[in-house]
Structure formats: structure tokens, C-alpha cells
PyMOL commands that place a pseudoatom at each C-alpha (Angstrom):
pseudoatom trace, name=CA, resn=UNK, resi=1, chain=A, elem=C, hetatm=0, pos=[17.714, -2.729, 11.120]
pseudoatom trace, name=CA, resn=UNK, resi=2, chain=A, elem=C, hetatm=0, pos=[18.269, -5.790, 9.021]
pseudoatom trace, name=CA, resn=UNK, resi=3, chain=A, elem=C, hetatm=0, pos=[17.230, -5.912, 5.594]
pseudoatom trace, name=CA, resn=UNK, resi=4, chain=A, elem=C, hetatm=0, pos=[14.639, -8.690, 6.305]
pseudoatom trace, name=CA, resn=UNK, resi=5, chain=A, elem=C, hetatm=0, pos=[13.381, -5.830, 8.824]
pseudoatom trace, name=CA, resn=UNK, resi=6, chain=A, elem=C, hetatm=0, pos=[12.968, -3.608, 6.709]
pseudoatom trace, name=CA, resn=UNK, resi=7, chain=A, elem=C, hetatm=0, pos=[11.128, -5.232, 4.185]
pseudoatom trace, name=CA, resn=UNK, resi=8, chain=A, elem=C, hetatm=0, pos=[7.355, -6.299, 5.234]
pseudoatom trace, name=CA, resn=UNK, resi=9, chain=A, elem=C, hetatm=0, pos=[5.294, -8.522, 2.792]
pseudoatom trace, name=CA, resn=UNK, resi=10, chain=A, elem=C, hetatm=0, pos=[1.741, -8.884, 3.868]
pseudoatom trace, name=CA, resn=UNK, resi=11, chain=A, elem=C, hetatm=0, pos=[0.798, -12.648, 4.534]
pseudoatom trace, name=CA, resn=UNK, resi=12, chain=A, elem=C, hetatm=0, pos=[-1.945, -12.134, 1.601]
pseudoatom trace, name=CA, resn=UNK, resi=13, chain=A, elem=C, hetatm=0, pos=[0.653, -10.959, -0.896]
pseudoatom trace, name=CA, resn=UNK, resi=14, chain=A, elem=C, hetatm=0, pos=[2.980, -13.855, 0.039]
pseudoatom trace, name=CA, resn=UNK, resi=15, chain=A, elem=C, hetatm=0, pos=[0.348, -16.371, -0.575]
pseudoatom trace, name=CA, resn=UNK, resi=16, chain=A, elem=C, hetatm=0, pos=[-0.992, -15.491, -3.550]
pseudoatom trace, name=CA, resn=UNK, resi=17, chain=A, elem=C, hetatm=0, pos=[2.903, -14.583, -5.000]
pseudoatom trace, name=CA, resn=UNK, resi=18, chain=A, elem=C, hetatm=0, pos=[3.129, -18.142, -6.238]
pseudoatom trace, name=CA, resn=UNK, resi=19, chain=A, elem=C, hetatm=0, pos=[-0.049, -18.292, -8.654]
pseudoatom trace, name=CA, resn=UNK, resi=20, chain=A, elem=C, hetatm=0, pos=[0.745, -14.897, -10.251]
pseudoatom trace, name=CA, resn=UNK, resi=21, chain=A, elem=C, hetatm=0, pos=[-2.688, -13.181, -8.671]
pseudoatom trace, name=CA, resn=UNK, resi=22, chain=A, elem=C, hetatm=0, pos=[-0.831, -10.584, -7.194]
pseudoatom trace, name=CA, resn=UNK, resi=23, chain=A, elem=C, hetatm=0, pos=[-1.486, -6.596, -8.686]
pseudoatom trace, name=CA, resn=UNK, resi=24, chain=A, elem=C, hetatm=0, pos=[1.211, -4.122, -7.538]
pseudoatom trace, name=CA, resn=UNK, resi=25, chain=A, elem=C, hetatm=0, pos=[-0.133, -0.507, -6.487]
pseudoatom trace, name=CA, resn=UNK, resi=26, chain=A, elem=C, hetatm=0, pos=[2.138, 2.378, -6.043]
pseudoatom trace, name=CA, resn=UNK, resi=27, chain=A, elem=C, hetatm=0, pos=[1.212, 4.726, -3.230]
pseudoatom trace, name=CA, resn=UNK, resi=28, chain=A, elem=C, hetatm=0, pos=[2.388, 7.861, -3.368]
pseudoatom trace, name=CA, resn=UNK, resi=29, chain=A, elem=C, hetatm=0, pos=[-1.667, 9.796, -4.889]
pseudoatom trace, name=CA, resn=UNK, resi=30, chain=A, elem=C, hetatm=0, pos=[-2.820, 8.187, -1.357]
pseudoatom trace, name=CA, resn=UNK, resi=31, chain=A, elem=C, hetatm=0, pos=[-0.517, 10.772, 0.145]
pseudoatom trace, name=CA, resn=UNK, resi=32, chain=A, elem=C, hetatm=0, pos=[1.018, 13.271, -2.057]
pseudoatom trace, name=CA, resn=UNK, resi=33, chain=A, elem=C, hetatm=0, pos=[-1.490, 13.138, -4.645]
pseudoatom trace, name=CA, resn=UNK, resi=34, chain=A, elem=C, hetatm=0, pos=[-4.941, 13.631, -3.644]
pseudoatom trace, name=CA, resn=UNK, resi=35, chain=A, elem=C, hetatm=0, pos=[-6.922, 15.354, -0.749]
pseudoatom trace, name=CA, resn=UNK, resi=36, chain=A, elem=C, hetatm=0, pos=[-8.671, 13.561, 1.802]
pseudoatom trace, name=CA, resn=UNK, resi=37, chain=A, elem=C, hetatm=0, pos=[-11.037, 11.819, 1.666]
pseudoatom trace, name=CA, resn=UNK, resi=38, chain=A, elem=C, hetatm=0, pos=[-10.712, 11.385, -1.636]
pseudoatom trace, name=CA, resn=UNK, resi=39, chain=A, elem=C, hetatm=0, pos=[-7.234, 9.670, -1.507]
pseudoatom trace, name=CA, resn=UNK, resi=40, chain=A, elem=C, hetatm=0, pos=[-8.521, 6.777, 0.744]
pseudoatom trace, name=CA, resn=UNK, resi=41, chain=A, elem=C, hetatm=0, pos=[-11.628, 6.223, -0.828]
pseudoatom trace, name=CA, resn=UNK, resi=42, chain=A, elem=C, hetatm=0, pos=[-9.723, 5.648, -4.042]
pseudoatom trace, name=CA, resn=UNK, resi=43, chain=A, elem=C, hetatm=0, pos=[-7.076, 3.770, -2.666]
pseudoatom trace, name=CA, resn=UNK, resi=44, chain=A, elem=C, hetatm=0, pos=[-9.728, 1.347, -1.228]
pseudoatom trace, name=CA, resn=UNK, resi=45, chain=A, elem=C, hetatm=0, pos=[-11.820, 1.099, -4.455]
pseudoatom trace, name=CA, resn=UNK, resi=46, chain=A, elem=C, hetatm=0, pos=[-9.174, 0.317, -6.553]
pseudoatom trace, name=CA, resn=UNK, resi=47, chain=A, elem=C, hetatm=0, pos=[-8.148, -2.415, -4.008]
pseudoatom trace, name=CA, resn=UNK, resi=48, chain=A, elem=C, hetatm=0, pos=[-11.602, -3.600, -4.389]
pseudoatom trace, name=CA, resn=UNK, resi=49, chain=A, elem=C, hetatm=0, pos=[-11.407, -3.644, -7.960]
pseudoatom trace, name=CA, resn=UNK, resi=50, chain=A, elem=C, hetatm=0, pos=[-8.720, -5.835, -8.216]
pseudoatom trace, name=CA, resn=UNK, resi=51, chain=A, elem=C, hetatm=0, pos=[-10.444, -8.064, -5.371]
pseudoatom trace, name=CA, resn=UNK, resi=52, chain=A, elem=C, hetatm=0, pos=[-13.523, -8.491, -7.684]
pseudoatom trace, name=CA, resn=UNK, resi=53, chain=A, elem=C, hetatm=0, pos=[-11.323, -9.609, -10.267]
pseudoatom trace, name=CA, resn=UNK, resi=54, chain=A, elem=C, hetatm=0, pos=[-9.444, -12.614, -8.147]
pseudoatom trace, name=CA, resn=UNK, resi=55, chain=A, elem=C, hetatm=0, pos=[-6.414, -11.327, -7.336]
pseudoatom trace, name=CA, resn=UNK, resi=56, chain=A, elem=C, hetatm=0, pos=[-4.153, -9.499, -4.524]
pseudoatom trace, name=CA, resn=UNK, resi=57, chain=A, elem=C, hetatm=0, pos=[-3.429, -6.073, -4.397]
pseudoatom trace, name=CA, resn=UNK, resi=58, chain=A, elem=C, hetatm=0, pos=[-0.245, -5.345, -2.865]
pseudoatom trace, name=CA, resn=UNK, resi=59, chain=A, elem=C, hetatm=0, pos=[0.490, -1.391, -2.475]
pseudoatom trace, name=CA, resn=UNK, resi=60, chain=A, elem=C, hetatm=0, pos=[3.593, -0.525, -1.866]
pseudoatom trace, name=CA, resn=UNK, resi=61, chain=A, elem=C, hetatm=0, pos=[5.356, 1.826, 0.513]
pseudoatom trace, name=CA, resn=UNK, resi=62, chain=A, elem=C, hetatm=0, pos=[7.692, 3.385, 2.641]
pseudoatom trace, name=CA, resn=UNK, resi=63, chain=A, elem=C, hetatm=0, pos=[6.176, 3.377, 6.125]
pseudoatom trace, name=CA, resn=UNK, resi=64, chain=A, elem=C, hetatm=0, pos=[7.737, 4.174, 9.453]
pseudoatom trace, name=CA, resn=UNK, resi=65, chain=A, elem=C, hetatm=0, pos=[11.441, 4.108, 7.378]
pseudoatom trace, name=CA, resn=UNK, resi=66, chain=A, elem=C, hetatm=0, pos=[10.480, 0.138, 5.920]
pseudoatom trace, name=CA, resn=UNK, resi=67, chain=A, elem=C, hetatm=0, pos=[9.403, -1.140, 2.746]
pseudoatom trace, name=CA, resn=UNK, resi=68, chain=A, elem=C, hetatm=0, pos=[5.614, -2.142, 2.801]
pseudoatom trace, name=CA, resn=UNK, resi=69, chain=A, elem=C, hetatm=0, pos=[4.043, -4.484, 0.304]
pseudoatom trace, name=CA, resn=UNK, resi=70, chain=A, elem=C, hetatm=0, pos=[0.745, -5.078, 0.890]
pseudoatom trace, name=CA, resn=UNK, resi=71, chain=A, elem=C, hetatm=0, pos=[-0.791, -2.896, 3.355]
pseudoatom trace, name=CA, resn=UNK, resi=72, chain=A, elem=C, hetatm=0, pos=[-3.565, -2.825, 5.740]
pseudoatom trace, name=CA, resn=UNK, resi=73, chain=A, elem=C, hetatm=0, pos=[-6.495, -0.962, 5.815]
pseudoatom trace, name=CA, resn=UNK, resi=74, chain=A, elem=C, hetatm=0, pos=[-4.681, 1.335, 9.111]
pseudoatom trace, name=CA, resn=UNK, resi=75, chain=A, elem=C, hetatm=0, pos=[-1.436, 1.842, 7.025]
pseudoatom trace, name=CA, resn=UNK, resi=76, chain=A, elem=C, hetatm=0, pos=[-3.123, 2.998, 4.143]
pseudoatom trace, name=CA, resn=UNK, resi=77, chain=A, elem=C, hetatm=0, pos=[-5.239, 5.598, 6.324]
pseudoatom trace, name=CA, resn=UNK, resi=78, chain=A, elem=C, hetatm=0, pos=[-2.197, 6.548, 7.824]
pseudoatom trace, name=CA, resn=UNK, resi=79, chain=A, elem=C, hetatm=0, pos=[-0.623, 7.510, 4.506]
pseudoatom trace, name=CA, resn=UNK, resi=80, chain=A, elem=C, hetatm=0, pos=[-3.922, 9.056, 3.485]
pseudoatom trace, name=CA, resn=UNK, resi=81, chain=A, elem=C, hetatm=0, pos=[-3.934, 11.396, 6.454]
pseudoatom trace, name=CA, resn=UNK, resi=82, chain=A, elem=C, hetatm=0, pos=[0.093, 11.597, 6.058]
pseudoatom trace, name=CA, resn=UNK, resi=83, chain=A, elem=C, hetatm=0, pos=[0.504, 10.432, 9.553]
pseudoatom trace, name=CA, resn=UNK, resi=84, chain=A, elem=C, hetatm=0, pos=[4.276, 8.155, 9.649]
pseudoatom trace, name=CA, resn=UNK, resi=85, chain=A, elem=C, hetatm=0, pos=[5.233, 9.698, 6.347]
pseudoatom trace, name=CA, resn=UNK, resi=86, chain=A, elem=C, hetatm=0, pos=[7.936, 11.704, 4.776]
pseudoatom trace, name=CA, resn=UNK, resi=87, chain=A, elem=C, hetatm=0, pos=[7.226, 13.396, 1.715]
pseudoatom trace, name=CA, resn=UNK, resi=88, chain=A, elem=C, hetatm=0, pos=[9.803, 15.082, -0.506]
pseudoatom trace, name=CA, resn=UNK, resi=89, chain=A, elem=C, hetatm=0, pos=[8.890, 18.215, -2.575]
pseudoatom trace, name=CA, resn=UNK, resi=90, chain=A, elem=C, hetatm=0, pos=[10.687, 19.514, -5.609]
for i in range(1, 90): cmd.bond("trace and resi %d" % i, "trace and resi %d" % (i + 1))
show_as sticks, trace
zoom trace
């Protein structure tokens, strides 16, 4: 897999890049951090949130062995119910 592959920016994200509206989420309470429901619900009103305010949200992660920025409402259910994920416990 080629590095442009592996690396998935969401058309949203890549539009609003350019005029700085962009708000970078980290994933890993969707999956390793909370319970469901709770994990998506939050996930989605924090993406609201930043909606409200004007800009982008673009959360990150490793799906399906790529680099996700920006994700869709089915990859961020996916890594609430830890379906296509790999999580590492210390």
C-alpha cells in the first residue's frame, strides 16, 4: 500500500484546510476509552460542537491499517463498537 493509500483525508477536512477552520480530534475514548453508547454519543456531540462554532472537525484514526482524518459517521460507529480496530493494552 502506497503512502497516499494509506492516508485518507475526508473531502470536508481538505476544503476547509486552507481557511484554518479545521479542529483536530483524537480518537482513541471513542474506542478504548468509554463504553457504548456513551463513546459515540460523545464523539458526535463534540463534532457538533465544533460544527456550531464554524469549523471542521477532523478525528483522526487508524482504521482498517490507514490513517483517517476526518471520519464519517459509519467509521466512527465502527470504532465505537470496536469493529476494524486494534487496540493495544499495557
Amino acid at each position: 500500500m502506497s503512502a497516499e493509500e494509506n492516508l485518507r483525508i475526508s473531502k470536508e477536512v481538505a476544503d476547509a484546510l486552507p481557511e484554518g477552520r479545521v479542529v483536530a480530534l483524537e480518537s482513541s475514548i471513542i474506542c478504548q476509552g468509554m463504553p457504548w453508547p456513551q463513546n459515540i454519543e460523545t464523539a458526535l456531540a463534540a463534532e457538533e460542537a465544533i460544527r456550531r462554532e464554524g469549523a471542521v472537525p477532523a478525528t483522526t484514526a487508524v482504521v482498517d491499517g490507514g490513517v483517517r482524518i476526518g471520519l464519517d459517521r459509519s467509521d466512527l460507529e465502527a470504532l465505537a463498537m470496536c469493529r476494524g480496530t486494534t487496540s493495544v493494552h499495557g
